[in-house]
N, CA, C and O atoms as a GROMACS GRO file, in nm:
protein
  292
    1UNK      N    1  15.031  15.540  10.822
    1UNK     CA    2  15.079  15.407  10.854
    1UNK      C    3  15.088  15.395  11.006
    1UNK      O    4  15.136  15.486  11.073
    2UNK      N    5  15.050  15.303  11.049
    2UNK     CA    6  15.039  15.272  11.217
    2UNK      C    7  15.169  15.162  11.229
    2UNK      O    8  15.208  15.083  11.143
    3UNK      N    9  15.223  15.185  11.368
    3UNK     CA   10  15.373  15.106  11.401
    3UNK      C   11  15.326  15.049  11.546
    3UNK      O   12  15.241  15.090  11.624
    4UNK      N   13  15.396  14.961  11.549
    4UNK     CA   14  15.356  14.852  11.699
    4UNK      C   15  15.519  14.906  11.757
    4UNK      O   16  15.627  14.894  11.697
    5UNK      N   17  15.488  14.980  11.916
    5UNK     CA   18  15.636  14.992  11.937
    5UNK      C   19  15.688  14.926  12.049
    5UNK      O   20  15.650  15.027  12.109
    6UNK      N   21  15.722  14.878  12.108
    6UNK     CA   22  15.822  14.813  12.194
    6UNK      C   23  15.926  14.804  12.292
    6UNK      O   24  16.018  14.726  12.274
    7UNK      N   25  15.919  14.893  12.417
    7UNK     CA   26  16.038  14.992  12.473
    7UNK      C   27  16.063  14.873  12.581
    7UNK      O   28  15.978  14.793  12.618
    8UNK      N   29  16.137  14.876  12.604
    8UNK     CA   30  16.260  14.861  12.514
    8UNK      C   31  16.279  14.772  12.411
    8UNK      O   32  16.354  14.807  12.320
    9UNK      N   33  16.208  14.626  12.404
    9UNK     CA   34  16.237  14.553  12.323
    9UNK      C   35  16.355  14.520  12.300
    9UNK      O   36  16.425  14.507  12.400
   10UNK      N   37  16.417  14.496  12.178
   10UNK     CA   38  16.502  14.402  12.148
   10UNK      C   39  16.601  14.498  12.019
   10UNK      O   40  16.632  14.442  11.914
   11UNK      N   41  16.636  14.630  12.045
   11UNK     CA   42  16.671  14.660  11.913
   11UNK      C   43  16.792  14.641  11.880
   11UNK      O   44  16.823  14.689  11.772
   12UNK      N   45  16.880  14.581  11.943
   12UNK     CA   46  17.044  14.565  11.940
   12UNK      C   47  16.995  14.444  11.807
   12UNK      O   48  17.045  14.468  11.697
   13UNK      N   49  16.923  14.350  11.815
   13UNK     CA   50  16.875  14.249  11.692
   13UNK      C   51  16.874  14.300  11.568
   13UNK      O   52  16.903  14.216  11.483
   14UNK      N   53  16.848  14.426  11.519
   14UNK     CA   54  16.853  14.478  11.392
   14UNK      C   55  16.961  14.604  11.383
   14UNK      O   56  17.024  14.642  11.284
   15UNK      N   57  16.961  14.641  11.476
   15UNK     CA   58  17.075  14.772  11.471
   15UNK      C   59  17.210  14.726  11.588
   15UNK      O   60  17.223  14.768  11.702
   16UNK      N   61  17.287  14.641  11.523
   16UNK     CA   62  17.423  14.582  11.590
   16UNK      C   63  17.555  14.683  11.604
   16UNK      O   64  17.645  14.673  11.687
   17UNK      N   65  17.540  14.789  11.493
   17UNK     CA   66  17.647  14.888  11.540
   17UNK      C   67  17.578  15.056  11.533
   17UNK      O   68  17.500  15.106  11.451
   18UNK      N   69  17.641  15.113  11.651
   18UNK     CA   70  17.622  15.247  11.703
   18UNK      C   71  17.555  15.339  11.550
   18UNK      O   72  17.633  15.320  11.457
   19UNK      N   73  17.484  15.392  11.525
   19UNK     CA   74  17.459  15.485  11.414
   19UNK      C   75  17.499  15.647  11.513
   19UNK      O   76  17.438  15.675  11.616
   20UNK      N   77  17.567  15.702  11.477
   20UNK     CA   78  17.600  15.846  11.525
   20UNK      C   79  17.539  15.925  11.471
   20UNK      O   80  17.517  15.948  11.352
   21UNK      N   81  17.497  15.988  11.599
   21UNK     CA   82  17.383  16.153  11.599
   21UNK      C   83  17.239  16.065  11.626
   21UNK      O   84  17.132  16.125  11.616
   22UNK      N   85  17.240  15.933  11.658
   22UNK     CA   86  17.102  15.891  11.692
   22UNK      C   87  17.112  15.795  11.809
   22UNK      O   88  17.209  15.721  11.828
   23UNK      N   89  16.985  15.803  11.898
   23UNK     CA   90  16.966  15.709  12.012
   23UNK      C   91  16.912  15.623  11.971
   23UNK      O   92  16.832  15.621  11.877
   24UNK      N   93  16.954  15.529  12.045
   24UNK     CA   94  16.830  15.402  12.066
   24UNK      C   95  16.702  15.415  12.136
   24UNK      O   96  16.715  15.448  12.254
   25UNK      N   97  16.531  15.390  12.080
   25UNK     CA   98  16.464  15.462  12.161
   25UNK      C   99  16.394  15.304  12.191
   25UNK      O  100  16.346  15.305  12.305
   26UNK      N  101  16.378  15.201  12.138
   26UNK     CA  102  16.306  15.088  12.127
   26UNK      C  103  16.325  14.996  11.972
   26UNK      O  104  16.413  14.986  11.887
   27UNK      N  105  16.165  14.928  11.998
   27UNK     CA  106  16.194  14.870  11.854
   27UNK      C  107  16.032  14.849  11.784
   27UNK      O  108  15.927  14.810  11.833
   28UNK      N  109  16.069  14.893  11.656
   28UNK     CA  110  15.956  14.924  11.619
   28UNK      C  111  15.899  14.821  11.515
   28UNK      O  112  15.977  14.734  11.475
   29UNK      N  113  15.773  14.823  11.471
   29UNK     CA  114  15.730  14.707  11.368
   29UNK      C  115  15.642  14.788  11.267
   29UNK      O  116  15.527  14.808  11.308
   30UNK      N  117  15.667  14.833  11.160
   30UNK     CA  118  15.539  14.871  11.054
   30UNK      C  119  15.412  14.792  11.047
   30UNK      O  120  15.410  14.670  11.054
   31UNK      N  121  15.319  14.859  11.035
   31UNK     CA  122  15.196  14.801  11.022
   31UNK      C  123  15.211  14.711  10.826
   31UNK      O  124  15.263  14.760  10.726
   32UNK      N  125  15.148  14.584  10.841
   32UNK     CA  126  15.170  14.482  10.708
   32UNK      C  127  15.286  14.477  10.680
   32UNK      O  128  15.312  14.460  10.561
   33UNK      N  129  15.422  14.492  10.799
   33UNK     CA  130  15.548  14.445  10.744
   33UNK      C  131  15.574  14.284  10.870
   33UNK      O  132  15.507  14.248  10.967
   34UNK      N  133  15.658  14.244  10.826
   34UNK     CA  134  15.654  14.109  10.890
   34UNK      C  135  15.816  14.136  10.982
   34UNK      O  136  15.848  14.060  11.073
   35UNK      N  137  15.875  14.216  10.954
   35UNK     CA  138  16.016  14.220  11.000
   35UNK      C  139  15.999  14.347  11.106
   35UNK      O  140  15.927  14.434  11.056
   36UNK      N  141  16.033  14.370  11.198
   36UNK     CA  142  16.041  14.480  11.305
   36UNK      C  143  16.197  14.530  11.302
   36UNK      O  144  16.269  14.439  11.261
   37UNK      N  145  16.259  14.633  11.330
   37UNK     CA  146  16.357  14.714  11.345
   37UNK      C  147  16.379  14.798  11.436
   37UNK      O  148  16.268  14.824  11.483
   38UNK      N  149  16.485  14.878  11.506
   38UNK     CA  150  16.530  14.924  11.616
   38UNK      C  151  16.476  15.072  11.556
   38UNK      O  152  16.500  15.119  11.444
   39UNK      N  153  16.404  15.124  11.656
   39UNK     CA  154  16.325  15.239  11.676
   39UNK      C  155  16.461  15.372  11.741
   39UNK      O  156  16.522  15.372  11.848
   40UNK      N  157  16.468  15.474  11.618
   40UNK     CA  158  16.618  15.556  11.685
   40UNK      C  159  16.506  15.713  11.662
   40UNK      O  160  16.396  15.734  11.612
   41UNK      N  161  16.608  15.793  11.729
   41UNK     CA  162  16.507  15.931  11.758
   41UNK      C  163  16.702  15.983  11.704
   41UNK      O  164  16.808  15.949  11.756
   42UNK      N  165  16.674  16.082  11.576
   42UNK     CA  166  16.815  16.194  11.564
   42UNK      C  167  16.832  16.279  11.711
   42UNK      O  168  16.735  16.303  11.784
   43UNK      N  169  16.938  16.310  11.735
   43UNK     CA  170  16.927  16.361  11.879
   43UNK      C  171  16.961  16.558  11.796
   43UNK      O  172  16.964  16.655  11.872
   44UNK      N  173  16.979  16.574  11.661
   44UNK     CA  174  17.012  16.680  11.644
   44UNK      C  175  16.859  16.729  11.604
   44UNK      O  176  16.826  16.839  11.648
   45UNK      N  177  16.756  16.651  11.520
   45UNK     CA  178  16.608  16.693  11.496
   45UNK      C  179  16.530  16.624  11.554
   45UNK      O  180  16.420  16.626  11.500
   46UNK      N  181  16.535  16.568  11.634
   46UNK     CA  182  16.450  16.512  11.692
   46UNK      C  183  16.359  16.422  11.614
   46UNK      O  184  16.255  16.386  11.670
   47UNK      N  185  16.388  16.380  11.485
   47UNK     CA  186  16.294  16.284  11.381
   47UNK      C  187  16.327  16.136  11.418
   47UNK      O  188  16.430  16.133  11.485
   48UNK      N  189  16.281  16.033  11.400
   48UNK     CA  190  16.240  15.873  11.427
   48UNK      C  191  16.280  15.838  11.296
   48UNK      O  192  16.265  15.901  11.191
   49UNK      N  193  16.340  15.714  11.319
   49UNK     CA  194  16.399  15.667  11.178
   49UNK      C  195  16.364  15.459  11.251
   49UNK      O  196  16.351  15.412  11.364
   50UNK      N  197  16.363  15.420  11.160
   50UNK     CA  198  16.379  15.249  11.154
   50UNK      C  199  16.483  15.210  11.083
   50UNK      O  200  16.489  15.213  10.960
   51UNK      N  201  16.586  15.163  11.176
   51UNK     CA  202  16.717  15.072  11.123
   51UNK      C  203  16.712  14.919  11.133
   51UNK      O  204  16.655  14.861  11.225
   52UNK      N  205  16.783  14.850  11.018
   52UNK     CA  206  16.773  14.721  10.997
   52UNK      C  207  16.868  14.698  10.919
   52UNK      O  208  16.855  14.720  10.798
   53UNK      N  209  16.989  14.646  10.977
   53UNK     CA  210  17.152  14.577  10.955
   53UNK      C  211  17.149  14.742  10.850
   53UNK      O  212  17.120  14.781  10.737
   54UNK      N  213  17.191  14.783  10.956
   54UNK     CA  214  17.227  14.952  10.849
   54UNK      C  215  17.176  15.041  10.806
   54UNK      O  216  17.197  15.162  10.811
   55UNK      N  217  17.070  14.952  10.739
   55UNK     CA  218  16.968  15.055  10.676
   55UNK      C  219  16.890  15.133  10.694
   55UNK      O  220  16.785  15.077  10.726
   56UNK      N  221  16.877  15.292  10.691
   56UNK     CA  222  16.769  15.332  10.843
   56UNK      C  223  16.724  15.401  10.692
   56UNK      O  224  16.786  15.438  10.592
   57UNK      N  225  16.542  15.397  10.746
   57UNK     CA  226  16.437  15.442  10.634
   57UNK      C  227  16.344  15.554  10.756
   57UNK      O  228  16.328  15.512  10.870
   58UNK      N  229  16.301  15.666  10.723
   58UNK     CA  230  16.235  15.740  10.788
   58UNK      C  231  16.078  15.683  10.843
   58UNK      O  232  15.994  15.596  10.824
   59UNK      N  233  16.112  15.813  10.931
   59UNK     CA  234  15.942  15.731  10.974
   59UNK      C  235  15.841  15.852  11.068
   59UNK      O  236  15.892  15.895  11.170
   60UNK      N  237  15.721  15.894  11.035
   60UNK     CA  238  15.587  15.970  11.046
   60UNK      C  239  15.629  16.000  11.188
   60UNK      O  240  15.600  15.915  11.272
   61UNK      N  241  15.686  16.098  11.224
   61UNK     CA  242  15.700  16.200  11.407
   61UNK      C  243  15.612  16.220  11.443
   61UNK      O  244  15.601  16.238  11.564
   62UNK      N  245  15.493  16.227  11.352
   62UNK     CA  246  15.375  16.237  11.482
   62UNK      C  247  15.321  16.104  11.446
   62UNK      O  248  15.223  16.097  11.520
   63UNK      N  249  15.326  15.987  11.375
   63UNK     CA  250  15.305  15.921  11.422
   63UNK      C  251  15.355  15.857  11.521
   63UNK      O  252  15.289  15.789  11.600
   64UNK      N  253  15.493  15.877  11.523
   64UNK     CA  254  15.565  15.761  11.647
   64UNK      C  255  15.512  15.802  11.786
   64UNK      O  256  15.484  15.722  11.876
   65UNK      N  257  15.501  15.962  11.795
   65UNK     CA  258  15.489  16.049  11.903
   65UNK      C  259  15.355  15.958  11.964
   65UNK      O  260  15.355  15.898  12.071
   66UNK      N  261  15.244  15.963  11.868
   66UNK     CA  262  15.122  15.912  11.899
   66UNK      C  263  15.129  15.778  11.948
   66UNK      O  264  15.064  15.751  12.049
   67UNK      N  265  15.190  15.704  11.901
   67UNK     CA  266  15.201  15.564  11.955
   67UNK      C  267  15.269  15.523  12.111
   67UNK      O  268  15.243  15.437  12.195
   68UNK      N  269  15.387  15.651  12.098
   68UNK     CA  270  15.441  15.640  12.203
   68UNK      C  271  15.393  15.694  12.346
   68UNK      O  272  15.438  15.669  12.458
   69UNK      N  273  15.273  15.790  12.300
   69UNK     CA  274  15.188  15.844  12.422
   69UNK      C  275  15.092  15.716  12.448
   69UNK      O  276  15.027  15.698  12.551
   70UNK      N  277  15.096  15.648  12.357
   70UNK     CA  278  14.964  15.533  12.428
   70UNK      C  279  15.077  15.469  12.514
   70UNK      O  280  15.044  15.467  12.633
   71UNK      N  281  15.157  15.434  12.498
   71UNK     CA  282  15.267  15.333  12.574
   71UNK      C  283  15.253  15.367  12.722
   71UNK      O  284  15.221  15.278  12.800
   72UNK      N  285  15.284  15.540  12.784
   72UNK     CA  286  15.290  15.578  12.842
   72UNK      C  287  15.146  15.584  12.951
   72UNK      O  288  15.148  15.657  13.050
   73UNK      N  289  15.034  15.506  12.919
   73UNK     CA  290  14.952  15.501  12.977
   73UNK      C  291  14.944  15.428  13.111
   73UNK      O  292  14.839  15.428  13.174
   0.00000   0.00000   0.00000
């Protein structure tokens, strides 16, 4: 699955309160989803998760990694 990411973007819009043990890294969008969500990195594994009013659903580390090296261009 490919993600459109967004640094900083706008992620306080879907993730309004602090989730603990995770940063805010940006905001991310699934590829064929219509809704985007705040892009968080665990600071204890280092894994990427997508939160939206609470709900955080996992998400592909090397994919984010990959997306996020194009950013860096």
């Amino acid at each position: 699955m490919k993600y459109s990411i967004s640094i900083p973007g706008k992620p306080h819009l879907y993730n309004q309160t602090p989730t603990p043990g995770w940063e805010v890294v940006g905001e991310i969008k699934r590829e064929g989803e219509a809704t985007p969500g705040a892009l968080l990195r665990n600071l204890n594994t280092g894994l990427y998760a997508q939160a939206n009013a609470g709900a955080i659903r996992s998400l592909d580390k090397n994919e984010v990694e990959r997306t996020l090296k194009t950013l860096e261009k």
